[in-house]
Structure formats: structure tokens, C-alpha cells
Backbone bond lengths (Angstrom), bond angles and torsions (degrees), N, CA, C in turn:
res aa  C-N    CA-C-N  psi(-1)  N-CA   C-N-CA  omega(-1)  CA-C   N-CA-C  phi
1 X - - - 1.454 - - 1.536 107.53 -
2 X 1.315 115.78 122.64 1.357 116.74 160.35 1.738 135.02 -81.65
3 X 1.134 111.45 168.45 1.478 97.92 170.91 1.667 112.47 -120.82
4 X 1.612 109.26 152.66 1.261 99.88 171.76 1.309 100.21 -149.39
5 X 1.382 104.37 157.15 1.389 127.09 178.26 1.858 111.10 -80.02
6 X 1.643 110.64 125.49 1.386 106.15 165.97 1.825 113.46 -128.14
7 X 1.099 78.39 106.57 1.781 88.39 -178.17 1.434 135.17 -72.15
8 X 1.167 167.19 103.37 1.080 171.42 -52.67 1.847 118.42 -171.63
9 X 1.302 110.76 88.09 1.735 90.17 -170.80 1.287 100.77 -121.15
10 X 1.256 123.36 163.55 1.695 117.83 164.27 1.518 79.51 -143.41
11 X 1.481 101.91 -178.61 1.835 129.61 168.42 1.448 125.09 -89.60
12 X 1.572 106.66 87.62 1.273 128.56 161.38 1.313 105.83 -22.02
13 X 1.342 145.30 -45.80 1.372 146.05 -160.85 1.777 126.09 -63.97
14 X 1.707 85.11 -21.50 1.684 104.02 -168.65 1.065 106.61 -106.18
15 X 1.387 122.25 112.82 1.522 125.39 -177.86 1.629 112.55 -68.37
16 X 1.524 88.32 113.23 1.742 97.45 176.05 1.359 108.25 -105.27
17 X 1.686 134.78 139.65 1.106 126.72 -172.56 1.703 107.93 -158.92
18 X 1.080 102.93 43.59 1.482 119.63 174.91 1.863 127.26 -37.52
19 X 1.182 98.57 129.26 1.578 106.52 -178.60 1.518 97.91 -62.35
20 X 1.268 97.40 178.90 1.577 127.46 -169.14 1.485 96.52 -69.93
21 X 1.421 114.03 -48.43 1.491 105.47 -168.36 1.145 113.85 -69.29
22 X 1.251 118.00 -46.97 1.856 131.13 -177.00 2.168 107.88 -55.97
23 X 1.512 91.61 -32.43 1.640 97.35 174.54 1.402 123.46 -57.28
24 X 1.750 97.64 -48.68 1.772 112.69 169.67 1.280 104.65 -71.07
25 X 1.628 150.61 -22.73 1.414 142.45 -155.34 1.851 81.10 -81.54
26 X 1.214 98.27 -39.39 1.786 99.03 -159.89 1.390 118.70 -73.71
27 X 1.239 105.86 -24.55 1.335 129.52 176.54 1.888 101.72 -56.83
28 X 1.503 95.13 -73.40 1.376 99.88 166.16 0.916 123.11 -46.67
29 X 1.245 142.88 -33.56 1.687 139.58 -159.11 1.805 97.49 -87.84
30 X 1.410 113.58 -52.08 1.319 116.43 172.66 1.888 119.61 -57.23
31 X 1.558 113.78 -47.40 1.441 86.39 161.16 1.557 145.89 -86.50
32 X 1.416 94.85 7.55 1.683 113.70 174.20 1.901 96.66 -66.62
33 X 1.696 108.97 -60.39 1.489 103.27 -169.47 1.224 105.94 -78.11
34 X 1.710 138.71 -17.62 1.293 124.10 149.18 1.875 132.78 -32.82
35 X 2.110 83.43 -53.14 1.472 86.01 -174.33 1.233 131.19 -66.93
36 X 1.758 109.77 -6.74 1.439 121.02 -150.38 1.092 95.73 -85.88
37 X 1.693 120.19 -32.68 1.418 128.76 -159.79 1.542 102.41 -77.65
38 X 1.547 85.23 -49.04 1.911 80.66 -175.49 1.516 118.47 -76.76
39 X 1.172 109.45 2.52 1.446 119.02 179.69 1.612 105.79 -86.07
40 X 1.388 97.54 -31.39 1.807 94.45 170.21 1.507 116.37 -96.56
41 X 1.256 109.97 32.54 1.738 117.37 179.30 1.181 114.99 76.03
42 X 1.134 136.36 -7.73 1.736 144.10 -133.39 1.632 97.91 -118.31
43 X 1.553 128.02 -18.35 1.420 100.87 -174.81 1.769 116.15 -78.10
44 X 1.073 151.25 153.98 1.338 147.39 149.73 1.641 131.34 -88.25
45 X 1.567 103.65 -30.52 1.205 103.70 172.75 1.485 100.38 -179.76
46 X 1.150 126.59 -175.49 1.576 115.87 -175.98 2.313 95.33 -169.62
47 X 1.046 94.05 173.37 1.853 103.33 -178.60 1.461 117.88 -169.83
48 X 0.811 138.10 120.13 1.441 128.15 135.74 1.107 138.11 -40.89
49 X 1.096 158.40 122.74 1.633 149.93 -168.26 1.653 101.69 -89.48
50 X 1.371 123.62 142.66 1.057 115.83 129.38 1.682 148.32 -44.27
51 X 1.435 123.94 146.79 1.957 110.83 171.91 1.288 98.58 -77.33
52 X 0.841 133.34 -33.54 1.552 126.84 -159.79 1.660 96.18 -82.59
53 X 1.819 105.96 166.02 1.204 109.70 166.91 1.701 100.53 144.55
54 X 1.237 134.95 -168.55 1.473 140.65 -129.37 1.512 103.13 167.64
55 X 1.641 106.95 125.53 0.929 137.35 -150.89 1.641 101.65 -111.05
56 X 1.398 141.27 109.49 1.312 133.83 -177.35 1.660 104.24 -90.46
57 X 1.591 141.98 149.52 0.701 165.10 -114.75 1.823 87.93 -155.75
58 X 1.561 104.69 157.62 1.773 111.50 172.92 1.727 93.50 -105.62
59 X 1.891 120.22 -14.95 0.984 100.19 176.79 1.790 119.67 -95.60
60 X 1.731 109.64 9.08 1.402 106.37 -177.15 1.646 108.80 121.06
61 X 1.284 99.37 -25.01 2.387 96.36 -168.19 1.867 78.89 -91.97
62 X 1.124 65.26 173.74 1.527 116.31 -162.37 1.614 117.97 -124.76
63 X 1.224 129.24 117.02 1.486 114.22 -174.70 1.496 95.40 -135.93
64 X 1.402 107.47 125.12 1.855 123.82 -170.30 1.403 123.62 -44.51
65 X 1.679 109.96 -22.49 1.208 113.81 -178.67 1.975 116.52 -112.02
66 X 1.125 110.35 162.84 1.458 111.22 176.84 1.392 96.59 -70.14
67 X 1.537 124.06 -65.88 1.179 153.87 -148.27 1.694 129.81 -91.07
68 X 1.339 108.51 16.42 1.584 107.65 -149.65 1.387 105.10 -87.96
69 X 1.235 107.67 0.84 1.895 111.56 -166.42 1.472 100.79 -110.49
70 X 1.425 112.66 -15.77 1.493 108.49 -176.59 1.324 110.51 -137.40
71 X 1.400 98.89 165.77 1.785 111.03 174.52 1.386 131.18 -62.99
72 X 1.705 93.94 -32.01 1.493 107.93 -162.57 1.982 109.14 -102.01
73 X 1.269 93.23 121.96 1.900 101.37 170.92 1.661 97.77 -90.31
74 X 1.255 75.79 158.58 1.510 108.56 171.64 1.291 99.97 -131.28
75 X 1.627 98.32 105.93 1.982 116.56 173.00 1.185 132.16 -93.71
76 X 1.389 120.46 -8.14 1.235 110.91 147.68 1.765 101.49 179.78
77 X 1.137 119.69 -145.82 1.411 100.58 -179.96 1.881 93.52 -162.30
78 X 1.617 112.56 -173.22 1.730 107.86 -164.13 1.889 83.59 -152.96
79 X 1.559 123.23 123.36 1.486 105.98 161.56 1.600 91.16 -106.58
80 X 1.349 98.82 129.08 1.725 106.51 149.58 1.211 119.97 -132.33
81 X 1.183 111.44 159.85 1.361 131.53 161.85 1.791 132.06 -51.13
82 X 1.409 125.87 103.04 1.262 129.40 -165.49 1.709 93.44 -134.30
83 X 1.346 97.10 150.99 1.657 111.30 163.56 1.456 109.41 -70.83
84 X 1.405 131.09 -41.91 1.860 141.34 175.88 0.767 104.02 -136.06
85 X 1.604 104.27 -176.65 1.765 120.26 177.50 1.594 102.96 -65.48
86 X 1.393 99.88 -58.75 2.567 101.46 165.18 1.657 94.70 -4.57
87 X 0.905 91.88 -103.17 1.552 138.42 -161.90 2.200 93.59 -16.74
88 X 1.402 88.27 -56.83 1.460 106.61 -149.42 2.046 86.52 -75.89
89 X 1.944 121.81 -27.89 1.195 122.21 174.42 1.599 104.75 -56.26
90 X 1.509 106.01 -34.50 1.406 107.39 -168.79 1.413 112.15 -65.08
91 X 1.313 115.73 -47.15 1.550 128.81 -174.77 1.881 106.26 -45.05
92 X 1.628 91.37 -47.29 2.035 81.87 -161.82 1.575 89.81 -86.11
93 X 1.674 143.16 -12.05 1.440 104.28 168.41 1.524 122.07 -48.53
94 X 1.503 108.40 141.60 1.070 128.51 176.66 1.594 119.09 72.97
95 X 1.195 105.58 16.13 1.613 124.12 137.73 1.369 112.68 -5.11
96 X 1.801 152.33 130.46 1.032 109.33 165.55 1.474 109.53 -89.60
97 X 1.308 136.52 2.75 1.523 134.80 -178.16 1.775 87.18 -49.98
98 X 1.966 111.77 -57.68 2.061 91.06 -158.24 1.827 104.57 -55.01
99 X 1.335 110.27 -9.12 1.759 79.63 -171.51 1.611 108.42 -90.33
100 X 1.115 117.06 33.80 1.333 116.09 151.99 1.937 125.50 -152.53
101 X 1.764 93.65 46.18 0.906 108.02 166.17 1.769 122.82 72.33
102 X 1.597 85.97 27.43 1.753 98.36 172.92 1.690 106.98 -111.73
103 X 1.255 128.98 -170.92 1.451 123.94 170.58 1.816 108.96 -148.27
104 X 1.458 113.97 176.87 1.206 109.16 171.81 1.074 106.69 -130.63
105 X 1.542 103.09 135.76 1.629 100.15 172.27 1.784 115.76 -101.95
106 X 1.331 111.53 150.73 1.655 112.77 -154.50 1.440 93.99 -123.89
107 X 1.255 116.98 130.50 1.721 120.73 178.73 1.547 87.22 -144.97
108 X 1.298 105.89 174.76 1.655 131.59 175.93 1.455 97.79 -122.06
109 X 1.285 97.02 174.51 1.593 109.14 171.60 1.254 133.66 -86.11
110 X 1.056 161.46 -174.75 1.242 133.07 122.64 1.581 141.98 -101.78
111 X 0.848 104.94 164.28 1.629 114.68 -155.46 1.560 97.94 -89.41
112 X 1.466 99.97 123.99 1.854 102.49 159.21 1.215 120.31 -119.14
């Protein structure tokens, strides 16, 4: 079994500002496709990201935000366990980030 990383982005650009109820719908929707994974043995670990955060430079600066050059966040990310990349596409359908027009991108690690 391998592991792979599935990361979580939507578009910073579009002001989302969801009521209380729509917060708990999401809540739910995220640990239903959490549970499914770990219900099939397959989750490894999972996170939310913080917005905040700081960007290091190869020449030394520092810039306050992760995100300030682009549209797109990355909100948190999911490693599970898959036999291939297939397998591991299968895991993030129905993600709830795509039902509001975000996606995940799925890589493995590599092996040394």
C-alpha cells in the first residue's frame, strides 16, 4: 500500500461567508468523506491549514502571507493509503472542497 497526499484548494478571490447553518452542513459533509476513508482503513492523517502564515525566500525576506501572489489557497490536505494514483483519484471524489468549486490535487511521495 502506498501513501498519497490529497490537497485541498479553492479560490481565495471569491468572498465566501457562510451562515452558521451552511458551516455545520459542511462540517458534516467533511466528516462523512473523512469517515468513509477511514472506515476503509485508508486514512493516515488529515489537517486543516491555517490563513495566516509567511513565506521564506532562498534570498532571506519574508512575506506575511502564504498566498499573496495568487488566487488559489490550499486549506488543508488528507494522506491516505491507496494501491495507485486510480485508487487514491477514487478516494478524494466527492471531496466536499469540489462542491463549491475548489479541487484536489493527488501526488505520492517519493521513494528513497
Amino acid at each position: 500500500m502506498n501513501e498519497f497526499i490529497l490537497i485541498f484548494r479553492f479560490d481565495g478571490s471569491v468572498p465566501f461567508t457562510p451562515s452558521p447553518e451552511q458551516i455545520q452542513e459542511s462540517i458534516k459533509q467533511w466528516q462523512a468523506w473523512i469517515g468513509g476513508i477511514a472506515a476503509q482503513g485508508k486514512l493516515v492523517s488529515t489537517n486543516q491549514l491555517e490563513f495566516t502564515g509567511k513565506t521564506l525566500f532562498a534570498d532571506g525576506k519574508v512575506k506575511e502571507s502564504p498566498y499573496t501572489e495568487i488566487k488559489e489557497i490550499v486549506g488543508g490536505y488528507l494522506i491516505a493509503k491507496a494501491e495507485n494514483l486510480d485508487e487514491a483519484i477514487k478516494l478524494a471524489n466527492g471531496c466536499p472542497v469540489l462542491f463549491f468549486g475548489g479541487n484536489v490535487e493527488v501526488r505520492g511521495f517519493q521513494k528513497f
